[in-house]
C-alpha positions in Angstrom: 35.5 -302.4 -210.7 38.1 -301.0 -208.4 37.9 -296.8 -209.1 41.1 -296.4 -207.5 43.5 -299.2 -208.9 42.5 -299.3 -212.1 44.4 -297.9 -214.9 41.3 -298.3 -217.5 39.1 -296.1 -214.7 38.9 -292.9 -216.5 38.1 -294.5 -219.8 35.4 -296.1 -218.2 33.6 -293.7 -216.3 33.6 -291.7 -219.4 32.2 -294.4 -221.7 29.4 -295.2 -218.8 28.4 -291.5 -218.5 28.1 -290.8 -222.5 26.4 -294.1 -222.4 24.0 -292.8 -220.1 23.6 -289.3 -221.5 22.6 -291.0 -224.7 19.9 -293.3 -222.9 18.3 -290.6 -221.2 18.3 -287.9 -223.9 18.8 -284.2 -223.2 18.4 -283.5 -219.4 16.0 -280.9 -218.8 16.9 -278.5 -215.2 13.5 -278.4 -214.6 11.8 -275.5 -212.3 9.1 -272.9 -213.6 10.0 -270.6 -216.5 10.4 -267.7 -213.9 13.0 -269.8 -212.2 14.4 -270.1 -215.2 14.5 -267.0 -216.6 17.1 -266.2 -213.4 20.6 -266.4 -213.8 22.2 -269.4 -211.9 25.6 -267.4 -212.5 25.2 -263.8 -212.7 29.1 -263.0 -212.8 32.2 -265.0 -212.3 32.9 -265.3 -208.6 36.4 -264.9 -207.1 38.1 -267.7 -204.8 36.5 -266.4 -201.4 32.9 -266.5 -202.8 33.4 -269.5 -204.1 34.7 -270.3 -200.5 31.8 -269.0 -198.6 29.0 -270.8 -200.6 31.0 -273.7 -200.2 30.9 -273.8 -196.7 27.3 -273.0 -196.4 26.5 -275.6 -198.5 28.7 -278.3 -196.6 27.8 -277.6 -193.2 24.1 -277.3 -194.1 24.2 -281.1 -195.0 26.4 -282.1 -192.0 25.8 -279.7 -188.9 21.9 -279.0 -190.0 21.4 -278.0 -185.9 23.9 -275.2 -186.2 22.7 -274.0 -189.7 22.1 -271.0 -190.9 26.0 -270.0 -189.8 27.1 -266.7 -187.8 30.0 -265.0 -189.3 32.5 -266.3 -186.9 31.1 -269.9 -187.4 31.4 -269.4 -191.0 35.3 -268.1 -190.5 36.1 -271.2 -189.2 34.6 -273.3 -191.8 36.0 -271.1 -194.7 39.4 -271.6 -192.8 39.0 -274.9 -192.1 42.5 -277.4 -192.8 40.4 -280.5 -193.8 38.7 -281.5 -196.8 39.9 -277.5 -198.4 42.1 -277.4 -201.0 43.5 -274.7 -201.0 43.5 -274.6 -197.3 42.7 -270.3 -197.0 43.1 -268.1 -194.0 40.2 -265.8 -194.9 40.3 -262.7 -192.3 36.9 -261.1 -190.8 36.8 -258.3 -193.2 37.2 -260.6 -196.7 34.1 -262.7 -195.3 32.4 -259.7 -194.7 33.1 -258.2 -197.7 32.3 -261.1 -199.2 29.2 -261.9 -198.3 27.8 -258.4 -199.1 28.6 -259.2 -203.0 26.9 -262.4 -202.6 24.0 -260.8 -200.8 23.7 -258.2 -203.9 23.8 -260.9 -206.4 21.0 -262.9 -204.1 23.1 -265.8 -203.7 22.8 -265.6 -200.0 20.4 -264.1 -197.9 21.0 -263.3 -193.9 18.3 -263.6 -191.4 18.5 -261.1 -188.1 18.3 -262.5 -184.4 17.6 -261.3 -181.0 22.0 -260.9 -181.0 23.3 -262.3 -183.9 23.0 -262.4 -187.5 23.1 -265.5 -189.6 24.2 -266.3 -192.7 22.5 -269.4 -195.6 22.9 -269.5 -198.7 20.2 -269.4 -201.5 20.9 -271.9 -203.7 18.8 -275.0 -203.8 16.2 -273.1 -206.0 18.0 -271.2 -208.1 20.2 -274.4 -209.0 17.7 -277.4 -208.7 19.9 -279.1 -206.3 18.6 -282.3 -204.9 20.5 -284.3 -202.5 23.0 -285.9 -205.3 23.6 -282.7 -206.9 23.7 -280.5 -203.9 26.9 -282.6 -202.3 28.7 -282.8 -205.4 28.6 -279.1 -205.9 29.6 -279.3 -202.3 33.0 -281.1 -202.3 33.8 -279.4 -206.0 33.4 -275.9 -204.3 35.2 -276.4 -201.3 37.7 -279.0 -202.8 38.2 -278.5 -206.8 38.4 -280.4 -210.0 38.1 -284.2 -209.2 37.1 -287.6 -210.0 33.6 -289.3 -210.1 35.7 -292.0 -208.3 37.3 -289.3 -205.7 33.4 -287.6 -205.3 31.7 -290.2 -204.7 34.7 -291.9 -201.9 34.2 -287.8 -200.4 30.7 -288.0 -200.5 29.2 -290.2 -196.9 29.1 -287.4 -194.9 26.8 -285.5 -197.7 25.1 -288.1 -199.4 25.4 -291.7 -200.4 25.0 -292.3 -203.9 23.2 -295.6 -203.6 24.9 -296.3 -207.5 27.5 -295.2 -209.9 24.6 -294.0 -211.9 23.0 -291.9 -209.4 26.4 -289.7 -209.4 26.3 -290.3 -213.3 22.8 -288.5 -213.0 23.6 -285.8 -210.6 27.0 -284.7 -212.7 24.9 -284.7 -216.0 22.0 -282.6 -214.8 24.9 -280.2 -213.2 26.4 -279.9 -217.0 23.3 -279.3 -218.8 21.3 -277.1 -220.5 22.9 -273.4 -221.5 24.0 -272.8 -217.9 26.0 -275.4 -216.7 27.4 -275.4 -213.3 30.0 -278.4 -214.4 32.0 -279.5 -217.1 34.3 -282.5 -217.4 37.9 -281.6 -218.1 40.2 -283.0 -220.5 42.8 -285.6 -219.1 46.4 -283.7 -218.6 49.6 -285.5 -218.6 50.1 -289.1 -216.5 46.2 -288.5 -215.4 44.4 -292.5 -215.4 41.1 -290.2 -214.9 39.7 -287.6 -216.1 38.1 -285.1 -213.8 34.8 -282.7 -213.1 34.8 -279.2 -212.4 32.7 -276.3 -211.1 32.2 -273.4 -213.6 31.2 -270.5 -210.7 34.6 -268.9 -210.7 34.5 -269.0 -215.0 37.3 -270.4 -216.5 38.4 -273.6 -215.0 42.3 -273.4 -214.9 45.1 -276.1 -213.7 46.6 -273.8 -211.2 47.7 -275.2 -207.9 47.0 -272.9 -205.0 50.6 -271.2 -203.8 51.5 -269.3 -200.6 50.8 -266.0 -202.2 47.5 -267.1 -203.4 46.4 -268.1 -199.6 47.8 -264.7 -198.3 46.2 -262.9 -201.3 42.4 -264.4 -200.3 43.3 -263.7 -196.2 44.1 -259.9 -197.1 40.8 -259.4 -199.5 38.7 -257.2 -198.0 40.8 -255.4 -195.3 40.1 -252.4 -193.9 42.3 -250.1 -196.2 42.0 -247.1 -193.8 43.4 -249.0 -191.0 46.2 -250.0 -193.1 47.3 -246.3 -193.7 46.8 -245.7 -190.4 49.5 -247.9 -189.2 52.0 -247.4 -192.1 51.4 -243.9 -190.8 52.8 -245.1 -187.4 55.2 -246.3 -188.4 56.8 -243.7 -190.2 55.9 -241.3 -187.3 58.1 -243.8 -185.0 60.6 -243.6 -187.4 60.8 -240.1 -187.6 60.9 -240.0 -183.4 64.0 -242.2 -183.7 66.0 -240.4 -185.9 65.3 -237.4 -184.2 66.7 -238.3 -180.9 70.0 -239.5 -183.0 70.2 -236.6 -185.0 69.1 -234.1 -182.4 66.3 -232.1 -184.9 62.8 -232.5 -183.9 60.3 -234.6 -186.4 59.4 -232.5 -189.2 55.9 -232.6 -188.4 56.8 -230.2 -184.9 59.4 -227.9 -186.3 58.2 -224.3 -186.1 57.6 -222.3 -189.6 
């Protein structure tokens, strides 16, 4: 069956995985009782979090030489215009900011060099990804809700699912047990397919990603001090200005 030109494709793809979850039984996350006794979510995590795992996760599958990632490396693949939606423009300081929550919540961990620092995350463990479930968590991190059909067609450069029921398997591990990482949501209006989701950031919403959303994420974390600063510029030019049209000096250098 055609994924992609077929009207009955959602209908199907949900009738094969329930089929499937009721062959195997309950899916079991597997790792030791410590393991398991660790959150795989400790809190909701905002849009550049979600961002920065992401990106760690993608280019530790396809660029394994240049893995773990420097900050500037993993600027550019945070603000990276292909295969992001939303596309983001994340500045130094929201990475950095960033990635010292993540670091708290031991969701990544750093590793000091002779020069640089580098950045991987620390989630295979924690989340019992194996190669199926590690690149689906990929592509809906960096890209979204979608498809089986749309995962699996973004999938190559991550991992080949050898069979529809290999990416059956990996989404249904994802949304078991009383953590899931997944969830399928319900088909909106004109949809032909319904489409998975990653639970990291909480409550899945609809919302497409505006302008002021992008410029929101590319301001997080700035330096607020140097934001005064120049606001405090600025005024002080202003003041200069209207001084030489007026003729009185700026208030800051008139005598008592």
């Amino acid at each position: 069956m055609s994924l992609g030109n077929q009207g009955e494709a959602g209908d199907w793809w949900r009738h094969r995985i329930s089929q499937r979850r009721d062959q195997r039984g309950p899916v079991r996350a597997g790792g030791s009782d410590k393991l398991s006794a660790v959150q795989k979510i400790p809190r909701s995590l905002d849009a550049a979090e979600v961002r920065i795992l992401g990106a760690l996760l993608e280019k530790e599958q396809t660029t394994p030489e240049l893995y773990p990632l420097t900050v500037n490396a993993l600027i550019q693949a945070c603000n990276q215009k292909t295969a992001r939606e939303p596309v983001m423009e994340m500045s130094e300081g929201a990475v950095h900011g960033a990635l010292r929550q993540l670091l708290q919540d031991e969701l990544v961990s750093r590793s000091e060099g002779a020069r640089v620092t580098r950045w991987h995350h620390a989630l295979a463990v924690r989340w019992n990804l194996d190669p199926g479930r590690r690149a689906v968590m990929t592509l809906l991190l960096l890209r979204g809700p979608q498809t089986p059909g749309e995962i699996r067609s973004r999938s190559e450069r991550l991992h080949a699912f050898g069979t529809v029921g290999e990416l059956e398997d990996a989404l249904l591990a994802l949304s078991a047990g009383s953590e899931p990482l997944v969830r399928e949501l319900p088909k909106g209006p004109g949809q032909k397919e319904a489409r998975w989701a990653h639970l990291i950031g909480g409550e899945v919403t609809e919302e497409v990603a505006t302008p002021a959303v992008r410029r929101y994420a590319a301001d997080e974390g700035e330096d607020l001090v140097t934001k005064v600063a120049d606001l405090n510029r600025r005024v002080r030019e202003l003041e200069r200005v209207v001084s030489l049209i007026t003729g009185n000096p700026p208030s800051e250098t008139r005598s008592s």
